[in-house]
N, C-alpha and C positions, 0 to 999 in steps of 0.2 A: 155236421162239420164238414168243410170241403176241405178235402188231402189234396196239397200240391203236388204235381212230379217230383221237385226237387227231395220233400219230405218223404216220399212212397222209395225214391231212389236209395235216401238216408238208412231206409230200414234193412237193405242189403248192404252192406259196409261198400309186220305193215302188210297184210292180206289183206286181197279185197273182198268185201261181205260176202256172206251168202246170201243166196235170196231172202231167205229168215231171217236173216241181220239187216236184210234190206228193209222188209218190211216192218220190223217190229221200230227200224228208226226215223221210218216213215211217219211211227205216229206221234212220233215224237215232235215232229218239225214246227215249226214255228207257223204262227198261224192264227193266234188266240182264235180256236174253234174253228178253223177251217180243215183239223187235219182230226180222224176219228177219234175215239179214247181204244186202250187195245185192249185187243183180243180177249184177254183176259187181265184179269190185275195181278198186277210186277212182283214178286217177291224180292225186296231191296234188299241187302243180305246186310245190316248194322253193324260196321266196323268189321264187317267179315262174317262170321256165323261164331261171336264171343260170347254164347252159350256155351261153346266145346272148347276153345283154345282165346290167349289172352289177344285181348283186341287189336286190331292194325297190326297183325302178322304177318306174314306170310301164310303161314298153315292156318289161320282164322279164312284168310283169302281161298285158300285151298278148300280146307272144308266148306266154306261155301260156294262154291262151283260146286263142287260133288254133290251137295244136297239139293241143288236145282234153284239156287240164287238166278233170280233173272240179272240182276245189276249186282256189285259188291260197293261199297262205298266207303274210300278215304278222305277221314278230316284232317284238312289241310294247316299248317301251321309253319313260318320260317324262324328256319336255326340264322344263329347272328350270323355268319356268311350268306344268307340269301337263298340256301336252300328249301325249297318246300318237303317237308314231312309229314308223316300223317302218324298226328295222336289228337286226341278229343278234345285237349286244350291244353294252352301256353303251359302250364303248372304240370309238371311229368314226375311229380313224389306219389302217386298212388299207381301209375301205369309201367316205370319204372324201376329199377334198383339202386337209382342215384343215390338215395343215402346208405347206403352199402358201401359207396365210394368215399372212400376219405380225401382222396384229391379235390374234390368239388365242395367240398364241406362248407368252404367260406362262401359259395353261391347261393346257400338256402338265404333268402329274404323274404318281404312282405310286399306285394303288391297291390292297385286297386283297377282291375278290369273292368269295364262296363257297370261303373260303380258298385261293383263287388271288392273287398279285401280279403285277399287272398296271400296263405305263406306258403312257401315249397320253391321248387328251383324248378325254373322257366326254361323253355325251351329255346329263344331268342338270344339266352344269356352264353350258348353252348353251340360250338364251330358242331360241320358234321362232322368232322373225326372225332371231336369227342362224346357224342352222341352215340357212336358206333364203337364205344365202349360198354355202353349201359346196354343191360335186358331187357325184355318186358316181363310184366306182371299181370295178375288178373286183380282187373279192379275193384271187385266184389269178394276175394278173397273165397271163406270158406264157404260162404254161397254155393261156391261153382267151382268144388273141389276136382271137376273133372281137367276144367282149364287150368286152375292151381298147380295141380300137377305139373303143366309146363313153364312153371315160373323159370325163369332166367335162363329160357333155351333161346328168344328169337331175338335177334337183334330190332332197333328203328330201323323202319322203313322210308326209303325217299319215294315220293310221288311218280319219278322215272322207272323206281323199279316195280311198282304196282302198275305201271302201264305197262313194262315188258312182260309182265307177268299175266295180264289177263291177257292182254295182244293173242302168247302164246297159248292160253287157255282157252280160249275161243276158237282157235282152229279147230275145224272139226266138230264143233259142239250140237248135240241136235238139235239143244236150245241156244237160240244166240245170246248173248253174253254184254253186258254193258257197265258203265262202270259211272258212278252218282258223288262227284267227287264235291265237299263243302268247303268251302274258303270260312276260316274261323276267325272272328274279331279284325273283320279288316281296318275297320276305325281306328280300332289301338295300335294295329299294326304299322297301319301307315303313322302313325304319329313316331315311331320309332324308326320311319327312312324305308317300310317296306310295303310296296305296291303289289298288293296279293294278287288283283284283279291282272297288273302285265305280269306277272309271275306265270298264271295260268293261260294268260293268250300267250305265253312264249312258250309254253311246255304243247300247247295242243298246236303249233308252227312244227315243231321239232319232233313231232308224232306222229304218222301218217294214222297208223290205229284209230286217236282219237277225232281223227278228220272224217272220218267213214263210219264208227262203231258210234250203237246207244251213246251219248252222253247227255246229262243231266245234271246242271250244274245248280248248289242250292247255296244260299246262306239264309242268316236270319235277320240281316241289314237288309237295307231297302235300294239304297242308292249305289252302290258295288252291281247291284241285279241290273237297273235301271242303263251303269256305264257299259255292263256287258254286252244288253241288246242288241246295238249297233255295232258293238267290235267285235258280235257272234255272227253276226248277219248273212255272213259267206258262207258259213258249216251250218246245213239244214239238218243236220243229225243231230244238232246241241238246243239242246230245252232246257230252260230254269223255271228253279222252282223257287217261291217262297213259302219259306218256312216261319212257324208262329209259336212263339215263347208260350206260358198263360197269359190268360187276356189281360189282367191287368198291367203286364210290364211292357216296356217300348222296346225297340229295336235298339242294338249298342251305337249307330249313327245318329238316330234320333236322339236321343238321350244325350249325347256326347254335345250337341249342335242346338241342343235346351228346346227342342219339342214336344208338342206335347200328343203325337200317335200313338194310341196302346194298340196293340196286337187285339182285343175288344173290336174296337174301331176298324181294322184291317179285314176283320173276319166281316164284319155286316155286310148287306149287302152292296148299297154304296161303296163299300171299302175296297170290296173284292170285283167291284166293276175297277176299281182304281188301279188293283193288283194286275188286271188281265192286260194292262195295255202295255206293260212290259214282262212277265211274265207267263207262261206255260202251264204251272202247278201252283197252286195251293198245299201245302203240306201242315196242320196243326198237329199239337199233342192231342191223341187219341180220345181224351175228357173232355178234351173241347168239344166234339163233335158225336160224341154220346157219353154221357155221364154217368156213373155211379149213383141209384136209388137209395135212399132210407134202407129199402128189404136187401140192400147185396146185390140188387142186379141191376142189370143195364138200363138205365134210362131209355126211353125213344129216340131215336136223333134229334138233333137241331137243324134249322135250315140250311146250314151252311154248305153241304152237300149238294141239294137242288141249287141253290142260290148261286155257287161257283160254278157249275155246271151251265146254269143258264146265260154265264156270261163268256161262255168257250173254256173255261179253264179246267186243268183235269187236278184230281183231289188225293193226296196220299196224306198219310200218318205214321206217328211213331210214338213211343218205340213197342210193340209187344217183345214181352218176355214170359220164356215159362217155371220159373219158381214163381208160388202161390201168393205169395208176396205181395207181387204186380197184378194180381188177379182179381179181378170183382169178387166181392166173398162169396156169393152164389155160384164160383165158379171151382172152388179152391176144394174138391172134394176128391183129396186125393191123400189123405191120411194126414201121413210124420214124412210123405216124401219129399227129399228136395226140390222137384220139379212136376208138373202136374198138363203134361202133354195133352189130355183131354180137355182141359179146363182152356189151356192157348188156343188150341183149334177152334172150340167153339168162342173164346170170346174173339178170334180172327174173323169168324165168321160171320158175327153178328156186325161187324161195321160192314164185312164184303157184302153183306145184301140191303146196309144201308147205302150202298154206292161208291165204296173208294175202289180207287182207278188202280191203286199201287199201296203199300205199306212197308212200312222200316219193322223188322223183325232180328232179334238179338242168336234164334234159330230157324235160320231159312228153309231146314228140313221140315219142320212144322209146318212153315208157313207155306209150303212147297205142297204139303198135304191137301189144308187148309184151301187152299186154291182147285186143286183137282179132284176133290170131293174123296182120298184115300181113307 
């Protein structure tokens, strides 16, 4: 039987660079394959390092610097004034304390995103002052009774203040420091009056940081990547990535625009000659590009590795996590503990020597390991 992600997710409820900032967004630069793969592969720090603290923090962001995140990465989302925020999606009843609030109470509705329906109270529907009323929460709850613990200490964050925040983080850093920011549902978005794509070329005008520093900009649409190209073109620092659902569902412009591309199709190799001619990166969920055996363990890769590679494009994935859970069963041998540190490392490992360039990881200290052979 093949387990979805969605299903496997279900069962947990302005300085100028340094030379090392120079280089490491040197390899960044656009080029499809003219510019190296680096040095070593990225540790993306997922929503911050929301292994330890509730995601799109502050202190999620914080611990991931300290554990040696190479990039930290906020998903992008605007409050009905047009502010950009960063939480995982429009729907903020599981990463919030909104219904704790009786003021917003008449807000909960039902939605249909990306042809999903979806109930909870949207983040669109809420100015940022009142946004900056609400908490956050750990989305997986007692999973990850470490982050639980700071339920309703951090406030939302706006995308301004995650770039002042790593800006500052970065000086001084032995490792240079970058930051992997996702534009979420721009399809839908836009259908509601907001252009996430000038959203983000007016925040990186208004940023010297992000004019110099790693950036990496990803979605899981096609045509947002495709408009950026050319409106990135000036900043040889900025790389996108595209990202791939499972194979059989399509991107939310596709789909929206009655297409018939599955992320299948994107990955082949034809597909991924297709990807390279405006995009940097390739990024799939993790099973796409090695699978889960009958026996519990890793299947061999798939081509997809060589195949993007051979057309210049560099290769990440997401998300590793370390409760057992998320783990190939051959990998999960770590008792009745919540989390099983051995088990992530080595299953980090086995895609790192299948050839990704970069990875999404939920604890960047692992993944931090995982990369320098600790």
């Amino acid at each position: 039987m093949t387990v979805s992600r969605r299903s496997i997710l279900a069962m947990g409820a302005s300085a100028a660079m340094l030379p090392g900032a120079r280089a490491l967004a040197g390899t960044l630069a656009k080029g499809h394959g003219r510019h190296p793969r680096p040095a070593h592969p990225l540790v993306l720090g997922h929503r911050g390092a929301c292994a330890h603290r509730p995601e799109h923090t502050l202190a999620s962001y914080q611990r991931a610097v300290a554990d040696g995140a190479d990039f930290i990465e906020p998903d992008l989302v605007p409050t009905r004034d047009g502010v950009l925020v960063s939480r995982h999606e429009p729907n903020i009843a599981e990463t919030t304390d909104v219904a704790a609030h009786p003021e917003f109470a008449a807000r909960k509705t039902t939605k249909v995103i990306d042809g999903e329906r979806q109930e909870g109270w949207f983040v669109e529907d809420f100015t940022l002052a009142e946004l900056k009323t609400l908490r956050a929460k750990e989305r997986l709850g007692a999973l990850r009774p470490e982050s639980m613990a700071f339920d309703g200490q951090f406030p939302v964050l706006t995308f301004d203040e995650i770039v002042a925040f790593a800006a500052k983080a970065a000086q001084g850093r032995r490792r240079p420091l970058g930051i992997i920011p996702e534009i979420k549902h721009s399809t839908y978005f836009h259908s509601l009056g907001h252009d996430m794509e000038a959203k983000l070329i007016a925040a990186i005008r208004a940023h010297p940081w992000l004019q110099q520093a790693p950036v990496i900009v990803q979605s899981f649409e096609v045509e947002n990547l495709k408009r950026l190209r050319p409106a990135l073109a000036r900043w040889r620092n900025i790389a996108l990535m595209q990202l791939a659902d499972e194979p059989d569902k399509r991107p939310g412009d596709v789909l929206a625009a009655g297409g018939a591309l599955t992320y299948a199709q994107m990955l082949s190799a034809p597909g991924l000659a297709e990807v390279a001619l405006y995009a940097d990166w390739i990024a799939p969920w993790s099973r796409t590009l090695m699978a889960v055996a009958p026996d519990g363990r890793l299947a061999p890769p798939q081509p997809i590795i060589a195949d993007a590679h051979r057309v210049g494009l560099l290769v990440g994935a997401y998300t590793f996590r370390p409760e057992p859970q998320f783990l190939p069963p051959a990998l999960r041998q770590c008792g009745a503990a919540l989390r099983c540190e051995s088990g992530s490392m080595a299953e980090i490992r086995a895609y790192l020597a299948a050839g990704l360039d970069g990875f999404f990881t939920d604890d960047p200290g692992l993944g931090r390991r995982a990369v320098d052979g600790a």
